[in-house]
N, C-alpha and C positions, 0 to 999 in steps of 0.2 A: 674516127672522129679527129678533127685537127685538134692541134696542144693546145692551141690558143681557147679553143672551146672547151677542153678538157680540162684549163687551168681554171674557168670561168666554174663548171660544175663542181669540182673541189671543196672551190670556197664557201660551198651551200653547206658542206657540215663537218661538225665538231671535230674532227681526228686534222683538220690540216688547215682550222683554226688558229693561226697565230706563227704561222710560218711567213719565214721571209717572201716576199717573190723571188726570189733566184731560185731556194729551194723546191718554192711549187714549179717554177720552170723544168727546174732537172728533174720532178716527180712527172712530171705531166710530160717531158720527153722522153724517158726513159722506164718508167713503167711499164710493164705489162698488162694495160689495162685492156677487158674485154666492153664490147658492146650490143645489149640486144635491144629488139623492138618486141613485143608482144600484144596481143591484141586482147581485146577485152573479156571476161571468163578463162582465162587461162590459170591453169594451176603454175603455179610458180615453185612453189616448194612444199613437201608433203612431211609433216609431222612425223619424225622416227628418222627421216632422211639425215645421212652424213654432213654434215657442215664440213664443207671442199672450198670456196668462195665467200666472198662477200658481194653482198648486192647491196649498191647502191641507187636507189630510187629517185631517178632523176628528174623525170616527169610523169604525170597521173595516178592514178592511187590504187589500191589495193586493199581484200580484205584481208582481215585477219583472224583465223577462226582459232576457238580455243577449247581443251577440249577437259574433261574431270578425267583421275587417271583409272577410272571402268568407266567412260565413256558415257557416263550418267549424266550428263549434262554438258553446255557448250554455250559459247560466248561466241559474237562476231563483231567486229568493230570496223570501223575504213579509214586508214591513215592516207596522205597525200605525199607527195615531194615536196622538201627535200626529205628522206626516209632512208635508214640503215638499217636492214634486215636483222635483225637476233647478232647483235656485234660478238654475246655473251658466246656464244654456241658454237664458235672459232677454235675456245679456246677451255682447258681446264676438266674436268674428271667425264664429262657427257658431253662430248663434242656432234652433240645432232640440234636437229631445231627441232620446237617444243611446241609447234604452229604450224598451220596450214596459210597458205598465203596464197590468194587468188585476186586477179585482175580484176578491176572493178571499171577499168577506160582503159582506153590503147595506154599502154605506156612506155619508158625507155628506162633500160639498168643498166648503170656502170658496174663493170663485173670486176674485183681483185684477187687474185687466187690465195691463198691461207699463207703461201710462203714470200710470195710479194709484202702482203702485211708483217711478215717477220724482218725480212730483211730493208725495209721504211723503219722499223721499229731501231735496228741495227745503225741504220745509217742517219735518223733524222732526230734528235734529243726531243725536239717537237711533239713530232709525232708519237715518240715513243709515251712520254707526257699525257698526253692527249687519248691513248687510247689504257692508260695506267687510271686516270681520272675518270673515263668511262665507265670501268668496269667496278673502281673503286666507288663511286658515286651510287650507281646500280647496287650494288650490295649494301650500303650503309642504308639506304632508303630502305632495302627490305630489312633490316636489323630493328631499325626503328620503330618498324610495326610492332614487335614484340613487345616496345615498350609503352606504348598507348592507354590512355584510362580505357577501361572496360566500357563499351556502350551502356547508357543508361535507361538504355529502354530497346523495345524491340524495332522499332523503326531503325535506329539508328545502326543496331547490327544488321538490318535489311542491306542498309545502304554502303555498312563496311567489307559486309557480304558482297558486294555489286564492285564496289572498288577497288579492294585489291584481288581481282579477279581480272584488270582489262591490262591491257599492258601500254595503251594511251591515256592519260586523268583525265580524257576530257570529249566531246562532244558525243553523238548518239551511237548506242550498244544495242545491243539484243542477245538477254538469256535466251535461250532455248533448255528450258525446265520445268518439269511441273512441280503445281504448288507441295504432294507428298513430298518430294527429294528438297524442295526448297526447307520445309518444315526439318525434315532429316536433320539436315545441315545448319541447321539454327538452333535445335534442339528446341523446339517448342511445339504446339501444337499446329496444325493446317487450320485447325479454324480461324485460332487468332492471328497466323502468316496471313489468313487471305483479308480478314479486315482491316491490318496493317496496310496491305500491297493496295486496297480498294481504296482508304485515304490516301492512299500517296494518289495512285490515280485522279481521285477527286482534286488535289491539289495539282493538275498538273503536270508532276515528276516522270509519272509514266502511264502506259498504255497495256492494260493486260488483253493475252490471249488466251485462246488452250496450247497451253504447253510452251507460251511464249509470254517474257517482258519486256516492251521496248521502253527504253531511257531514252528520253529526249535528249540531256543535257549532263552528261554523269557528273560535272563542276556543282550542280546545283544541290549536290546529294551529303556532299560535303561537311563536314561538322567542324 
């Protein structure tokens, strides 16, 4: 890919945010940056897999599956470009990704290897900045859930159930759960999960199946 085009994708996300141009110049001429094309259904990276790279999501999207950890249940969602692959999973006690990620259109990834991003980290205060506030950012956001009012009703753990579970806040998901495990996981009964689940529906919010919930809009779940 020329630098000139490589300085252009850069600037699509957060880690080289706020850098001078000279800098993204000598990043984008001197990097080690890889390049692929992929075509659509393609598994990109497998859940359990070593985080070796960084993939950045330059054009078209991909899904992202998620899974319970005995495999009890699973989430899917579809992020687009610009997208940075699990930044978190680089780096720190469990260096794997925690996702499945597959092609959902042809797409293009700008690929950085784990030691490229250290030695940007070394030479650019920016960047180094930049991917400090990432990770920091990331973490305080899960912190914070811990400090949350209790839901006040069962709907509304439905819906905190459903959210911090997607690792986007926003447009349409699909559990793939049935209603016993949802109930499990709520501590309440499956009859009152399903009357709960069957107003939301009525309202809207979502679409039940067997063994499946699609959220239209997971923003609107929101409290």
């Amino acid at each position: 890919m020329p630098t000139l085009q490589i300085y252009d994708q850069l600037l699509q996300f957060p880690l080289f945010q706020g850098m001078s141009r000279d800098d993204l110049e000598i990043v984008a001429g001197h990097t080690r940056f890889g390049f692929t094309k992929m075509p659509a259904g393609k598994l990109v990276i497998k859940n359990g897999s070593a985080c070796q790279q960084m993939f950045f999501l330059i054009n078209g999207s991909v899904k992202i599956q998620s899974y319970a950890d005995d495999n009890g249940y699973s989430v899917e969602e579809t992020v687009s470009a610009p997208f940075l692959l699990q930044l978190e999973s680089a780096f720190g006690y469990y260096q794997c990704y925690t996702h499945d990620f597959t092609t959902t259109t042809d797409v293009n990834f700008l690929l950085l290897d784990k030691e490229e991003v250290v030695r940007l980290s070394e030479d650019f205060l920016v960047f180094r900045l930049n991917l400090m506030n990432l990770v920091a950012t990331q973490t305080q956001k899960q912190l914070l859930q811990l400090w949350r009012r209790v839901p006040a009703s069962l709907h509304e753990r439905i819906c905190r159930f459903f959210i911090q579970r997607c690792v986007y806040p926003a447009g349409s998901k699909v559990f793939n759960i049935l209603m016993e495990r949802l109930a499990e996981e709520l501590n309440d009964s499956r009859l009152n999960v399903s009357k709960a689940l069957n107003q939301m529906q009525r309202d809207g919010l979502i679409e039940l199946h067997r063994g499946r919930v699609v959220i239209h809009q997971l923003e609107r779940l929101m409290f």
